[in-house]
Every structure is written in structure tokens, then in C-alpha cells.
C-alpha positions in Angstrom: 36.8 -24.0 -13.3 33.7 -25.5 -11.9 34.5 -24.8 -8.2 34.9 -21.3 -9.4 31.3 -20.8 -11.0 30.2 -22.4 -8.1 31.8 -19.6 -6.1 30.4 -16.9 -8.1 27.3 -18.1 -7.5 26.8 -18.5 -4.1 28.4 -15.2 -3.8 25.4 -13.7 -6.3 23.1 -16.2 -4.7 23.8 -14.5 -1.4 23.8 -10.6 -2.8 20.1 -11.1 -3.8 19.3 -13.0 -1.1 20.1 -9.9 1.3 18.5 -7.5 -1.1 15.1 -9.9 -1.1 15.4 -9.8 3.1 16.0 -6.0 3.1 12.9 -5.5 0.8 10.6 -7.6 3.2 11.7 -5.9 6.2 11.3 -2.4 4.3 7.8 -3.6 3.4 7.1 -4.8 7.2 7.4 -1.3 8.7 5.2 0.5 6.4 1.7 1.5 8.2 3.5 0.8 11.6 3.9 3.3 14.5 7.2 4.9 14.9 9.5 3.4 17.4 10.7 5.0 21.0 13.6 7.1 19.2 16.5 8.2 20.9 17.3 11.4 22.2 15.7 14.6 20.5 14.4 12.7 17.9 10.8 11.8 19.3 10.7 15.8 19.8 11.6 16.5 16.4 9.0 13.9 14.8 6.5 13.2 17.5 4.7 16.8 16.7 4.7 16.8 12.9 1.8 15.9 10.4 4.9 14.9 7.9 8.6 14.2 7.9 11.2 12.8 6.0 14.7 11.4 6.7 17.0 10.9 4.9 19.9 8.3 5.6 23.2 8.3 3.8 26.7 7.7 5.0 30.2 9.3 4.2 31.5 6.2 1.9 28.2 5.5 0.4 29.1 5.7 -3.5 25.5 5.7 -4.2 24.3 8.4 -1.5 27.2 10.9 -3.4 25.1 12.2 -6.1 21.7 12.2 -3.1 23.6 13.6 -0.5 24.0 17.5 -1.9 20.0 17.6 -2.7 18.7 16.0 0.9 20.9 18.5 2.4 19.8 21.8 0.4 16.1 20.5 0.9 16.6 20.0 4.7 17.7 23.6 5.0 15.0 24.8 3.2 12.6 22.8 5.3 14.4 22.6 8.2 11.3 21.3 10.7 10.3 18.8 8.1 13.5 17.1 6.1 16.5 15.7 7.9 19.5 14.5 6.3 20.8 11.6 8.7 24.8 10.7 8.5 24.2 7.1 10.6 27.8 7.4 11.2 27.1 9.9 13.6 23.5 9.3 14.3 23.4 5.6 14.3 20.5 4.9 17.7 18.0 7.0 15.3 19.4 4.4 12.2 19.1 1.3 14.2 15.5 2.6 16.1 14.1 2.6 12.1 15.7 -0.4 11.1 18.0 1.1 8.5 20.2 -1.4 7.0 21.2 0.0 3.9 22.1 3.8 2.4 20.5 5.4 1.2 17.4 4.6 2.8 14.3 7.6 2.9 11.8 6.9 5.4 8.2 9.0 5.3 6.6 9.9 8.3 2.9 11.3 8.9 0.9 12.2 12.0 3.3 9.2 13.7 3.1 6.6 11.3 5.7 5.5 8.7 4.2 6.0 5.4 7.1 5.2 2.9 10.8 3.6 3.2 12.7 3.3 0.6 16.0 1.9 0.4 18.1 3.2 -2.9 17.6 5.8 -5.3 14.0 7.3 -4.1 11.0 7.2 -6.8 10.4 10.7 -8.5 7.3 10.9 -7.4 8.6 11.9 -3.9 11.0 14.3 -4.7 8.6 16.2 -6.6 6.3 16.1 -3.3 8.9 16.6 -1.1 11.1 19.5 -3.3 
């Protein structure tokens, strides 16, 4: 019984040690220039006072209810918002350092203002609805 506790535990022990080192890293690359980013990407960004993206992928059980509302809100503001599947646009995931979904990442005049990783606060839907 006691080796299984102990099991649990380093399994738990590990969990939030991965969310803690996610958290830091997310922390890190606020107020930092955005990378070199593959392909079209620097195009799409590189001229843009403010952009958000938006990365979610297919089996993500938390992106399900996110997904729909990115999506409608990127083809309302098509130059602005992207919606990012990382299963088919993984270089741009990996350039931003995304390592969970969903992950939001705020961009203005070329720096990265905001990156979230989960549920995003309300405060930036409203601004970005």
C-alpha cells in the first residue's frame, strides 16, 4: 500500500512540477522580441501594431469548448486573430515556445505582450472580441 502512495505521489509530484516549468518559461518570453518565424508567419505579424494566436490542437479536451470562438473571432478579424492547429502548423508552435494547448500568445508592435497557457483571463476576450 505504501509503495503505491509513493507512486501516486511522484506521479502528482511530477504533474505540478511540469506545470511550475511551463509557468516560468511562459513568464520568460513576456516583453521579449518575437523570434525568426517560419514561413509566412513573420509577414503576417512582422507589420501589425497587435496580434493574437491562438494554439489548440485536434485532441485537446480543454481547447473543445475554445476552439469554435478563436475561430469565429479570427474570421472576423482575419489580419489580427489566428487560430493555430500545431498539428499542422507546428515550426510557428515550436518558434513561440508552445508547449501546452491551449496557449494564447499577444503580440504588439513586435513584442510578445501576453501568453497564456489554459483557459485565457476574461479580460482579453473582452479586448480581443
Amino acid at each position: 500500500m505504501t509503495y503505491l502512495i509513493g507512486i501516486v505521489a511522484a506521479i502528482v509530484g511530477l504533474m505540478v512540477t511540469m506545470q511550475l516549468v511551463i509557468r516560468l518559461k511562459v513568464r520568460a518570453l513576456r516583453g521579449k522580441p518575437l523570434p525568426a518565424l517560419p514561413g509566412p508567419w513573420s509577414m503576417r505579424l512582422g507589420g501589425r501594431s497587435s496580434s493574437l494566436l491562438y494554439f489548440f490542437s485536434p485532441g485537446c479536451a480543454a481547447c473543445r469548448p475554445l476552439t469554435p470562438r478563436f475561430q469565429e473571432m479570427s474570421q472576423r478579424r482575419p489580419k489580427t486573430v489566428f487560430a493555430v492547429n500545431v498539428a499542422d502548423d507546428l515550426p510557428l508552435a515550436r518558434a513561440l515556445g508552445v508547449m501546452a494547448t491551449p496557449s494564447i500568445v499577444e503580440v504588439t508592435n513586435g513584442i510578445i505582450v501576453g501568453y497564456h497557457v489554459g483557459r485565457p483571463p476574461g479580460p482579453l476576450m473582452a479586448r480581443w472580441a
